[in-house]
DSSP file (Angstrom, degrees, kcal/mol; ACC not computed):
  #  RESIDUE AA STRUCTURE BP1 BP2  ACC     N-H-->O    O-->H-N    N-H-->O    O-->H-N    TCO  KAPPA ALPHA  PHI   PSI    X-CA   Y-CA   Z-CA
    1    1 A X              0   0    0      0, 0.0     2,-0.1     0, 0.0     0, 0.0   0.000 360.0 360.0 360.0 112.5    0.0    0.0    0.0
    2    2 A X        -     0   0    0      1,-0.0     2,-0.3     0, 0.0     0, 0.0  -0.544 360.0-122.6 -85.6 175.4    1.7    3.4   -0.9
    3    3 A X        -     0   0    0      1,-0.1     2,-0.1    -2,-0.1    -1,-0.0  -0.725  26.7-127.2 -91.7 143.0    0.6    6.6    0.5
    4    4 A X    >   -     0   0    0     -2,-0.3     3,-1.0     1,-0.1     4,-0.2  -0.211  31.9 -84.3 -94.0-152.1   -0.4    9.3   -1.8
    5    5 A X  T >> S+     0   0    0      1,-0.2     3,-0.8     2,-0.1     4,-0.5   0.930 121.9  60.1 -49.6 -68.1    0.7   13.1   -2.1
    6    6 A X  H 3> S+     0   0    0      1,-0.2     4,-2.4     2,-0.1    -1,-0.2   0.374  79.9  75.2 -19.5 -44.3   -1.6   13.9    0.2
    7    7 A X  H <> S+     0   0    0     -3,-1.0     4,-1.6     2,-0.2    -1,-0.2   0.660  93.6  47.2 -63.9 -30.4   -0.7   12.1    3.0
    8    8 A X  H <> S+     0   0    0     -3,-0.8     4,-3.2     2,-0.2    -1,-0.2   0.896 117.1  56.2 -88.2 -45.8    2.6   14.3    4.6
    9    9 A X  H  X S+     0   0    0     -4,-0.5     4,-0.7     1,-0.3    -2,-0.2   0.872 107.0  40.1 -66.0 -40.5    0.2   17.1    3.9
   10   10 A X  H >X S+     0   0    0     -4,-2.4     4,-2.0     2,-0.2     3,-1.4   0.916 110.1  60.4 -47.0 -50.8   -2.6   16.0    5.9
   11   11 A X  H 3X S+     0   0    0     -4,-1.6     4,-0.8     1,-0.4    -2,-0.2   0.906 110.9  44.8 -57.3 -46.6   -0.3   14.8    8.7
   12   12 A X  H 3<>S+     0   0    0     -4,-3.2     5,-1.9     2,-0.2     4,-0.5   0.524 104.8  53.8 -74.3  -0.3    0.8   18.3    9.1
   13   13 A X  H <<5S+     0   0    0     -3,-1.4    -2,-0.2    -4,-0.7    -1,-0.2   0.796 112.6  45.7 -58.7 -50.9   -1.9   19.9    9.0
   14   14 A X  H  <5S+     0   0    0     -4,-2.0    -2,-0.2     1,-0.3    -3,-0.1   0.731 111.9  52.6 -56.6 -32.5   -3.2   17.7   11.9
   15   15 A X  T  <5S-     0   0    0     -4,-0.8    -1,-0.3    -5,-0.3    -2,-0.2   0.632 118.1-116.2-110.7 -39.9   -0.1   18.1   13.6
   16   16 A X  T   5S+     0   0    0     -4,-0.5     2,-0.3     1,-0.3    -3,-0.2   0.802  76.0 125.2  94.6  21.7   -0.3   22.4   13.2
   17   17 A X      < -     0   0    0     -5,-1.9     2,-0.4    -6,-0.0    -1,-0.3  -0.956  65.1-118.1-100.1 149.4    2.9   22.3   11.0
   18   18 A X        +     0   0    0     -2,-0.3     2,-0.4    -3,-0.1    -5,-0.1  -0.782  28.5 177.6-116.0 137.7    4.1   23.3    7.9
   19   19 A X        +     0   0    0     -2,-0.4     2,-0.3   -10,-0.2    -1,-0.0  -0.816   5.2 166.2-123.3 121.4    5.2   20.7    5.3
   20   20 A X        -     0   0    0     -2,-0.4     2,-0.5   -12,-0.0    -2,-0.0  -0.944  34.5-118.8-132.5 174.8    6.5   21.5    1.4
   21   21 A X        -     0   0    0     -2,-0.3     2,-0.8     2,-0.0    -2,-0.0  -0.910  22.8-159.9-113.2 124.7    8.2   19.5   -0.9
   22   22 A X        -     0   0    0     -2,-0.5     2,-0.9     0, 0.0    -2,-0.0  -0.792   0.8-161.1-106.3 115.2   11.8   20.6   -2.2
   23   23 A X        -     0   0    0     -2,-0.8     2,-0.2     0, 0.0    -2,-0.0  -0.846  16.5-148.2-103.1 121.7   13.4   19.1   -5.7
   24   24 A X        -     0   0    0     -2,-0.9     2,-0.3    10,-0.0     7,-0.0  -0.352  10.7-164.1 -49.7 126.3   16.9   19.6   -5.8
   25   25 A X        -     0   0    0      2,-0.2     2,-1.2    -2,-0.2     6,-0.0  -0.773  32.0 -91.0-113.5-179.7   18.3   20.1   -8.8
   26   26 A X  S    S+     0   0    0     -2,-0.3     2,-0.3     4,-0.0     3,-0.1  -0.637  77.7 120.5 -59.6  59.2   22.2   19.8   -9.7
   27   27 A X     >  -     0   0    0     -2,-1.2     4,-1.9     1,-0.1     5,-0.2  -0.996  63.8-140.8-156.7 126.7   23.2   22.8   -9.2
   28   28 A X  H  > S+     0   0    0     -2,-0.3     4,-1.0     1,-0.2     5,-0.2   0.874  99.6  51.1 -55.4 -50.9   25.8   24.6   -6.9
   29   29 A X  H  4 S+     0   0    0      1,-0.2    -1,-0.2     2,-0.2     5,-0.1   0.870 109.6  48.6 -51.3 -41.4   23.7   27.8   -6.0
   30   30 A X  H >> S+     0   0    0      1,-0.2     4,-3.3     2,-0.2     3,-0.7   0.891 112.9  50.8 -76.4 -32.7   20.5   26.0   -4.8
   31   31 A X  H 3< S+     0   0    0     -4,-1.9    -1,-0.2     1,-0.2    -2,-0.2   0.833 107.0  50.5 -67.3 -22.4   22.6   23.7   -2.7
   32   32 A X  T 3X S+     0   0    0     -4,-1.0     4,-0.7    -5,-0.2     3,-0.3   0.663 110.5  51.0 -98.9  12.5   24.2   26.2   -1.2
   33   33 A X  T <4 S+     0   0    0     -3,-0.7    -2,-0.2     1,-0.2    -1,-0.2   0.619 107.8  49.9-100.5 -19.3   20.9   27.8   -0.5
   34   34 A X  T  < S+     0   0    0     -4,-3.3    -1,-0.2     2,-0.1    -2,-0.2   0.197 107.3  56.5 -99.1  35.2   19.5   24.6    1.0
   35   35 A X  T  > S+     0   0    0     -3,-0.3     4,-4.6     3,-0.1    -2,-0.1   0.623 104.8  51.5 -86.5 -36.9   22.8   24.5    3.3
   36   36 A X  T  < S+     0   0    0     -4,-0.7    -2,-0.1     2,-0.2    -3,-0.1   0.178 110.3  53.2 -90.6  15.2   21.9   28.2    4.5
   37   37 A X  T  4 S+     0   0    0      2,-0.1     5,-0.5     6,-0.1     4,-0.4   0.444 116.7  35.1 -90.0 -63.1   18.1   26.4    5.3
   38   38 A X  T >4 S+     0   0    0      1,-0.3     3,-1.3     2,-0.2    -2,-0.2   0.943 117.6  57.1 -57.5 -33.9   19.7   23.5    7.5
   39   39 A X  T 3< S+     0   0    0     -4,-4.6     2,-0.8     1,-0.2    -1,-0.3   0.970 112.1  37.4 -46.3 -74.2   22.4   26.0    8.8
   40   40 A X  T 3  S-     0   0    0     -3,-0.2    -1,-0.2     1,-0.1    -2,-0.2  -0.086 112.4-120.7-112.0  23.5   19.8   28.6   10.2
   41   41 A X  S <  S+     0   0    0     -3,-1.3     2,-0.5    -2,-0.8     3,-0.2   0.488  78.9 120.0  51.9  11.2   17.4   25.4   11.5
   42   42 A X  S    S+     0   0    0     -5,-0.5    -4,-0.1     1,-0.2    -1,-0.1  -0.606  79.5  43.2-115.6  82.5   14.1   26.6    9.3
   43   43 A X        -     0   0    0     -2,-0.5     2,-0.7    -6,-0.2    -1,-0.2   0.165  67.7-176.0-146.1 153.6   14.4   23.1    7.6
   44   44 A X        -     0   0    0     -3,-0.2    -6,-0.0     2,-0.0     0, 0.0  -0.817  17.5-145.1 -95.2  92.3   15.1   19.7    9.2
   45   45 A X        -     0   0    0     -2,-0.7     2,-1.0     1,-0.1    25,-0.0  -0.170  25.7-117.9 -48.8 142.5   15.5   16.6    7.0
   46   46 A X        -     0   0    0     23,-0.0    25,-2.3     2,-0.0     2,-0.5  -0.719  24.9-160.5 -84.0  89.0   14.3   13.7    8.5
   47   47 A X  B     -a   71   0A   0     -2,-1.0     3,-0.2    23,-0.2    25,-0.2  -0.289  12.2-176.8 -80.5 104.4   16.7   11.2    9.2
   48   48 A X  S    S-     0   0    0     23,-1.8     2,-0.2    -2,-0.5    24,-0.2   0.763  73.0 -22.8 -92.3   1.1   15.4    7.2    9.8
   49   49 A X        -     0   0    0     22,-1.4     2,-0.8     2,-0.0    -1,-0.2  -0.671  51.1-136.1 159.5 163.6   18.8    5.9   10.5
   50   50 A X        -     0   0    0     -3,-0.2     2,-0.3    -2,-0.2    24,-0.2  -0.859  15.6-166.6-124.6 125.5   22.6    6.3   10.1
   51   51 A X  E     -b   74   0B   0     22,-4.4    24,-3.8    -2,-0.8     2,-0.4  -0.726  26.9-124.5-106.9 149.6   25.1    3.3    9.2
   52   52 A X  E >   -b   75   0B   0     -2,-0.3     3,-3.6    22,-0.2    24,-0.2  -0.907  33.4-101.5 -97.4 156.3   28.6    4.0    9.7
   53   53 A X  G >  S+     0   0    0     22,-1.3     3,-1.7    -2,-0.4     4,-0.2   0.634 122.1  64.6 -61.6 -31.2   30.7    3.4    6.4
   54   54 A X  G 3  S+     0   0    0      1,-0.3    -1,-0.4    21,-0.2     3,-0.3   0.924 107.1  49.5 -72.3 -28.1   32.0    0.1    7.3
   55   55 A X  G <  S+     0   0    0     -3,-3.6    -1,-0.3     1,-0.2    -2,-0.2  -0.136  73.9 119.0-107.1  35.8   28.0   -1.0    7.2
   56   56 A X    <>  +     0   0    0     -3,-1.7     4,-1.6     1,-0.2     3,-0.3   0.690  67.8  57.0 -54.0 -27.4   27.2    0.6    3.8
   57   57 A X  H  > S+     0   0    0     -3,-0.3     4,-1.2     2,-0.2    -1,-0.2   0.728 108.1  47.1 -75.0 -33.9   26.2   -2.5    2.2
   58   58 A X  H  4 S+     0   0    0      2,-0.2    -1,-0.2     3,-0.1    -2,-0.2   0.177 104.0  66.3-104.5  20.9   23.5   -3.1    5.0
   59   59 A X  H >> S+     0   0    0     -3,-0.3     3,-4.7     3,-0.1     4,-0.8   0.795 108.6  39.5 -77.7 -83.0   22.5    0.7    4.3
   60   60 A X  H 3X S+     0   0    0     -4,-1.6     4,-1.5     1,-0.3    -2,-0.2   0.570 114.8  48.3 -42.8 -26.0   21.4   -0.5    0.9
   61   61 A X  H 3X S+     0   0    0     -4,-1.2     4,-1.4     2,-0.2    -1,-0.3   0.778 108.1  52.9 -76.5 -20.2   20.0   -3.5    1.9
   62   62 A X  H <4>S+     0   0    0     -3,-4.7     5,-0.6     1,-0.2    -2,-0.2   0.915 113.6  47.7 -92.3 -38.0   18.0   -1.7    4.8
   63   63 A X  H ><5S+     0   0    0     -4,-0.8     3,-2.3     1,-0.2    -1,-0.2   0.796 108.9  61.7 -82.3 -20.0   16.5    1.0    1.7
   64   64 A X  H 3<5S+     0   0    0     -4,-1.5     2,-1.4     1,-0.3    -1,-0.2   0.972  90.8  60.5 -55.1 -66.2   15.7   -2.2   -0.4
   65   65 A X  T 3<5S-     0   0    0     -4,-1.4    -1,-0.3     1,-0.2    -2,-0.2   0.245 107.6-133.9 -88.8  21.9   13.8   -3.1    1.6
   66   66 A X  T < 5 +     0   0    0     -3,-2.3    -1,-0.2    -2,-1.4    -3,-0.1   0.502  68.5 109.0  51.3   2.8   11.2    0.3    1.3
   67   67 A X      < +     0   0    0     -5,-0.6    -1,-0.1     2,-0.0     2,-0.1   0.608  39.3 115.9 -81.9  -2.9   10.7    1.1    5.0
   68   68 A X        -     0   0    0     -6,-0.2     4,-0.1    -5,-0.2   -19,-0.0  -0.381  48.8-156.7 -81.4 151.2   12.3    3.7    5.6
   69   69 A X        -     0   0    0     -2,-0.1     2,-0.2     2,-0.1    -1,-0.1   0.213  69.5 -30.9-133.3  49.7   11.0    7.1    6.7
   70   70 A X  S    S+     0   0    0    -25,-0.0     2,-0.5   -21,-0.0   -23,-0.2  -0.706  97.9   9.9-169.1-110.8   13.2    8.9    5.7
   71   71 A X  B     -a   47   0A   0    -25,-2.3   -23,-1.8    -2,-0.2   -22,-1.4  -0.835  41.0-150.4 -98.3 141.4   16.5    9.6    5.0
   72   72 A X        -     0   0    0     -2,-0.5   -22,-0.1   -25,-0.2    -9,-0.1  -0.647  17.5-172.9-100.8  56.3   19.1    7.0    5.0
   73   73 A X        -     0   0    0     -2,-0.5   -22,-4.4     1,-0.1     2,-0.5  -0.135  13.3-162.2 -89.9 139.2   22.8    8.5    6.0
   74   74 A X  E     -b   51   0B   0    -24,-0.2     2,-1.1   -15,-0.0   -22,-0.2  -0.957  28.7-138.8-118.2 115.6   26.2    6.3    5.7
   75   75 A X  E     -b   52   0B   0    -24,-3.8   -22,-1.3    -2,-0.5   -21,-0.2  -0.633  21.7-172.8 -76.0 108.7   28.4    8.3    7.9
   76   76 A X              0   0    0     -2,-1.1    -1,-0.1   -24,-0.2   -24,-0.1   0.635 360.0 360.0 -58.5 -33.7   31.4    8.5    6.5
   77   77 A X              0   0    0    -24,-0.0    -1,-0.2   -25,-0.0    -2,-0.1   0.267 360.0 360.0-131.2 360.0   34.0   10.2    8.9
């Protein structure tokens, strides 16, 4: 069962927060404008769990498996 569009929006709304959706593109400027969001706290990625590098292979295995909700970090240093 997926959720549709809808669904993050309702949940914040219920919740009394406000939720948009950002696309990224490949491009230096925009990145360095969504550093000076996460810098300055007005927005928080949502993180659903953090491997350290040596367990990168069981990062992928953990997003194969579609449950995460959210983001999926292999910490590198």
């Amino acid at each position: 069962m997926s959720a549709d569009i809808t669904t993050p929006m309702r949940l914040a709304k219920k919740r009394e927060v406000t939720y948009s959706f950002l696309f990224a593109r490949p491009d230096g400027d925009q990145l360095a404008e969504i550093g000076e969001l996460l810098t300055a706290e007005r927005i928080r990625p949502v993180i659903d769990k953090v491997f350290p590098f040596e367990q990168a292979k069981e990062a992928l295995e953990y997003l194969a498996q579609g449950r995460a909700k959210g983001k999926v970090v292999v910490k590198v240093r």
